[in-house]
N, C-alpha and C positions, 0 to 999 in steps of 0.2 A: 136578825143575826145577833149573836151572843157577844160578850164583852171580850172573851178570849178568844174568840178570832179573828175581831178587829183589831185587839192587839197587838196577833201574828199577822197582822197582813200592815199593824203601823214598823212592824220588826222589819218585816222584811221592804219595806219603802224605803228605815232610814240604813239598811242595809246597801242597796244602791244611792241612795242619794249624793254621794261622793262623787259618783260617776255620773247622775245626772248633771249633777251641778258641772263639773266639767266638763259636759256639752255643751249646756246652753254661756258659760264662760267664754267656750272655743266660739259659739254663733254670735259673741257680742250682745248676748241677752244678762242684761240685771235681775239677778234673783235674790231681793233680801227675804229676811230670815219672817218680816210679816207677812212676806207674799206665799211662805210656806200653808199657812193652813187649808185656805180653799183648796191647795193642789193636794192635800193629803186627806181632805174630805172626799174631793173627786175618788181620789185612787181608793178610798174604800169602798166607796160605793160602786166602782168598779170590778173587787174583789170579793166584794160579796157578793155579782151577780154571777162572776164568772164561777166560786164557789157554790151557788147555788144550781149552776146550771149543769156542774159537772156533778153533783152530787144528784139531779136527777139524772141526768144520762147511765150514771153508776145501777142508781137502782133500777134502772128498767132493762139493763142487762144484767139483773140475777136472774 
């Protein structure tokens, strides 16, 4: 995966992260700001697979 789209997929994390954060607030879960990276490591490598997979799916319906 390329630098530029991990970066659009950290955009779009710290996009919702307002709203996450105000969930796990409303569950009584602490989230500081160190416990950020591993979950935004996760969610990339989340985003790259799901990018990856939709980008074969793409090409196998040309």
């Amino acid at each position: 995966m390329n630098q530029d789209k991990t970066m659009e997929f950290m955009q779009i994390a710290m996009k919702y992260f307002p709203q996450a954060k105000e969930q796990l607030d409303q569950a009584g879960v602490e989230f500081t700001p160190e416990m950020l990276q591993p979950f935004m490591t996760l969610f990339t490598q989340v985003m790259s697979e799901a990018y990856e997979l939709g980008k074969q799916d793409a090409l196998h319906k040309e």
